[in-house]
Phi, psi and omega in degrees: 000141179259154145243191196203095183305164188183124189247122170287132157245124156268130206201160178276088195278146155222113183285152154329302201296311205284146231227346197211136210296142162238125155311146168224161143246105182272173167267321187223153164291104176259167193253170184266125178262216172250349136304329199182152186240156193227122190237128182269130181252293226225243249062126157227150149237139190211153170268132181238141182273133132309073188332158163291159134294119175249104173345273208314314187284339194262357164294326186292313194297307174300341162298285247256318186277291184314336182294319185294304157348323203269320158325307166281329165258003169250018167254293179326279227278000165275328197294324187303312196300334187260005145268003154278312172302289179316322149341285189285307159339298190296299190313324187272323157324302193256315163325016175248330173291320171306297183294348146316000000 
């Protein structure tokens, strides 16, 4: 396994909106703008291991992430079809009415 430094910044945030201070950790430093003031405390640099890439598992894994999509998108697109069908149902409805 390789690492990789990686520099932390910690710092305290505040939004306008907001009355009292939050720890953050950042990848980067942020600045204080016109939404929020950002007070930098701490800089770490830490080592993190890397994985290897393994072909076989992330063919798996990317297999696994489309199968949930395919999933997500056939509930959205039943739930669009019974609000069409409700649709037509309310449409059929009051033309039944008409003809009365």
């Amino acid at each position: 396994m390789k690492t990789k430094k990686i520099e932390l910044f910690i710092q305290a945030r505040k939004y306008n909106w907001q009355e009292n201070f939050k720890i953050s950790v950042n990848l980067w430093e942020f600045k204080t703008d016109d939404k929020s003031i950002y007070i930098t405390l701490d800089k770490k640099i830490i080592d993190i291991e890397i994985p290897e890439l393994d072909e076989k598992l992330l063919t798996l894994a990317h297999v696994e992430q489309l199968r949930d999509q395919i999933k997500s998108e056939k509930a959205a697109s039943y739930l669009r079809v019974i609000k069409m069908e409700d649709e037509i149902n309310s449409l059929m409805c009051i033309e039944n009415k008409v003809d009365e």
